[in-house]
C-alpha angles and dihedrals in degrees: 000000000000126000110241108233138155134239091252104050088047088065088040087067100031089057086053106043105036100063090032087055097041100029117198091151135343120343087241113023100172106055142342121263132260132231076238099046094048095054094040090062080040098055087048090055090063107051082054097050088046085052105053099028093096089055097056101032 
């Protein structure tokens, strides 16, 4: 069952754990994040976690 995302939250994070993952820097070098920001890749998060929950329980 695949989780249905989009090319651009895929970048978005991409552009947050990667670096965060494999720091050279700052995890976000090029801006601080927004509240906005921050509950959109979490929202994200979730619809990830709710899709691949019944696979896992």
């Amino acid at each position: 069952m695949p989780v249905e995302l989009d090319d651009e939250e895929c970048e978005l994070l991409d552009s947050v754990y990667l670096p965060s993952k494999y720091p050279l820097g700052s995890a976000l070098p090029d801006f601080d994040p927004t509240i906005a920001v921050c509950e959109r890749c979490l929202g994200i998060a979730r619809r990830v976690i709710g899709a691949i929950a019944p696979l896992i329980s």
